[in-house]
Each structure stands twice: as C-alpha cells, then as structure tokens.
N, C-alpha and C positions, 0 to 999 in steps of 0.2 A: 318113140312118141314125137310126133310134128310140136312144135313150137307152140301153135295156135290150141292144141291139144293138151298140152302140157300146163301150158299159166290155164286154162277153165278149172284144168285139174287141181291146180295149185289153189284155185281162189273158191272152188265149192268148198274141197277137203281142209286143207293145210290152214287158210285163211281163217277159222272158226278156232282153229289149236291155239294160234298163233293170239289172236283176241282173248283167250283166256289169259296165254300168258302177262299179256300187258293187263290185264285186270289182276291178276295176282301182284303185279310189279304193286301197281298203285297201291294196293291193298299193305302190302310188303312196308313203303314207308311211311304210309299212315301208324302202322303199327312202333315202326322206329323211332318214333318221334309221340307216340301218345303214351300215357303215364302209366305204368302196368296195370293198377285196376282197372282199367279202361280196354285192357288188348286181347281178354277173353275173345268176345263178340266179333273182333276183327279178325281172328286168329281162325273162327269157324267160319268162317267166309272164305279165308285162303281154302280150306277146306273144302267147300261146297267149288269152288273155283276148281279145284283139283279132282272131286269127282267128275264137273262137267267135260272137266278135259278129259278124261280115260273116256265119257262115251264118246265122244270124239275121233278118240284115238281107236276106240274097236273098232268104227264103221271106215278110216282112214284106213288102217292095217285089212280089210275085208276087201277093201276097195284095189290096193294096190297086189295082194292072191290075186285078184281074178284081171288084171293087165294081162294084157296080147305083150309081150316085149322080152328084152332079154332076164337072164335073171340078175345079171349085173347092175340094169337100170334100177329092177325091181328093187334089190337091196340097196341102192340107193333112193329111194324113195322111201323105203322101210326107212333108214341109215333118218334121213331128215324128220320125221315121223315121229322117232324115238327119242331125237335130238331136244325135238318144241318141247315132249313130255316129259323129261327130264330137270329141263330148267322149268318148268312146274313145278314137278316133283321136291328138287331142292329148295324152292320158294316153301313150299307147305311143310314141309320138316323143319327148317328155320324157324316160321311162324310157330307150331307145335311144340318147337325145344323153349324157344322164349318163354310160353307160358309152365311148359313143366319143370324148367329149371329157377323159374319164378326171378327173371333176367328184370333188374332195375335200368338205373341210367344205361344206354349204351356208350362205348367208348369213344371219343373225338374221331374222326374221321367214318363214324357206320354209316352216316346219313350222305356222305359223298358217294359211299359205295353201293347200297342200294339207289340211289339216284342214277348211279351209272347204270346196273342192272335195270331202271325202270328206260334212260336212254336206250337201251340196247334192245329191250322188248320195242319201245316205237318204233327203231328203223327194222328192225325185224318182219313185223307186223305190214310196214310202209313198203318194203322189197321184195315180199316172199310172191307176188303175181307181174313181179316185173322179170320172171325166169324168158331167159330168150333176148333180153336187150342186155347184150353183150355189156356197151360202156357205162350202163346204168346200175349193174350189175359188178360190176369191178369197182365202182366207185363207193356201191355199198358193203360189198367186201372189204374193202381198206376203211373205212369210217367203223365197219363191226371191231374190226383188227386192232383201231386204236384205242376203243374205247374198253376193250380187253384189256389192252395194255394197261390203261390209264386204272381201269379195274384193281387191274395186280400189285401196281404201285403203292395203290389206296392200302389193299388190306396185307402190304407190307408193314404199312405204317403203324397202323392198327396190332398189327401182330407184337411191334416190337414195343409199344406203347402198353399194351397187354403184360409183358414179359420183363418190364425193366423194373419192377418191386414198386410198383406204388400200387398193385392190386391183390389181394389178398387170392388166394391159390384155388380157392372154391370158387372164386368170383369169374377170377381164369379160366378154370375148368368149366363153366358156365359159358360165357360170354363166346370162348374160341371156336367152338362148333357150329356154333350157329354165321359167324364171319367165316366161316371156312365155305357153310352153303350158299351164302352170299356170291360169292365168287366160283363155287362151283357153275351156279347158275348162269352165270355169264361165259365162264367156260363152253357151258352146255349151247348156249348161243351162239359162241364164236363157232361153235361145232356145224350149227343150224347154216351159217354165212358160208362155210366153206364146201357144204352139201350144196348149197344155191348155184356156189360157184360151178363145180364139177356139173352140173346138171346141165350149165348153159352154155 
C-alpha cells in the first residue's frame, strides 16, 4: 500500500478506534477520582464507549479482508486494529470491576497511572495518520515507549503499596485487578506505537 494510501486508510478507519480510546481514557479518570456513588453512570459510558469501538472495529477488520496486498501487511493492520481494541477493552473491564467489586478510595499513585494511560491515548490518537513520516514517527514511538515505562514504574509502586499490610486482603484483592488493567492498557498501546512503527 503507497504511503498516500495508507495514512487515508489510517485516518477514515483506525482514527474513529483510536477517538474512542482517548474518550474511554478520559472517562477512565473521571471515574478515579469521583466518589464510588457517583461512578455507576460513568462506568456505563466506558461501556457505551466500548460498544462503539467494536462497531468500529467490525467495519475496520472488513475493511482490511478485502486489501489488494500481502497478507503480511494484512495482519499487520489486523495486528494494530486489535491493538486500539484491546486498550479499550482493558479500559471497560477496569471501569466494570470498580463498580462490582464496589472499589472505595484508590490507592496513591492510580491517578498518575491512569493519567499516563489517558497521555498515551492523545499521542496515539495525535500519530496514528502521520504513518509514512518516518522522523515523526520515530519520535512518537520513543515518547509511547517512555511513557510505557514511566506507566510501569507507577503501578510498581502501587503494587508494592498494595502489598506491604496497611491494606486489608479483600481490599487487595479488589483494588489489584483493576491496576493491573490500567497498565495492561497502556501495554496495549505501546503494542499500537510499535505496529505504527513497522508499518512505516
């Protein structure tokens, strides 16, 4: 697929996934930061948010069956496709465990972690129709890259904050699944930046 060809495809298709995800992001730490009665109503949003991304993602996966190309490319377009869906995915399972595991306070550092996750959904969103300019493209590879890191860092911290008896075991068990999708999500990201790369 030409260059010219490529980013239309990226900016009709992929561009609409990619908008969801940064609307889940946002949604994501309104929810980390508002009081649990309160996170029902946002929690069904992430929700609706994740429906709209599956229709998305049918006529995306429809779209890239019927490419002229190799099938290499192909799964790699699939490969980025399933990438954007995913860190959705992990978004609205998070939102959904919060409310049924009926999750209070979050622990010090979640709101840095979802804020990373909501980072990483904008430069996502900001790079996915710049496929084809090489340096611009590399520059938002290494910026996904770190903020991956900087991700991992967080919900180490969180993890071991979790873990060191000032939380009571159910509360644990509560609270760590849902930080785990935090971070898958962003994983799922970094997954998204390194498909951008190969592609260009």
């Amino acid at each position: 697929m030409k260059s010219k060809d490529a980013k239309s495809f990226i900016e009709d298709f992929y561009v609409p996934l990619a908008q969801e995800l940064v609307n889940a992001a946002d949604v994501i730490i309104q929810i980390v930061n508002t009081p649990k009665d309160r996170r029902a109503e946002l929690s069904r949003r992430v929700s609706e948010i994740e429906n709209q991304a599956d229709k998305f993602l049918v006529k995306v996966l429809k779209k890239v069956n019927k490419l002229s190309t190799s099938v290499e490319i192909k799964d790699q377009y699939l490969d980025l496709a399933n990438y954007l869906d995913d860190a959705i995915d992990s978004l609205e399972e998070a939102s959904d465990l919060t409310i049924l595991h009926n999750v209070g306070d979050f622990p010090q550092g979640t709101n840095d972690l979802v804020q990373a996750v909501k980072n990483l959904a904008d430069i996502t969103l900001m790079n996915l129709s710049l496929i084809g300019d090489e340096e611009k493209i590399d520059q938002y590879f290494a910026q996904a890259n770190k903020i991956e890191d900087d991700g991992d860092r967080i919900h180490r911290r969180i993890t071991a904050l979790l873990f060191n008896g000032s939380y009571e075991a159910m509360d644990v068990l509560r609270i760590v699944g849902i930080i785990n999708l935090f971070e898958d999500s962003l994983d799922d990201m970094a997954r998204v930046a390194r498909s951008i790369n190969s592609l260009t």
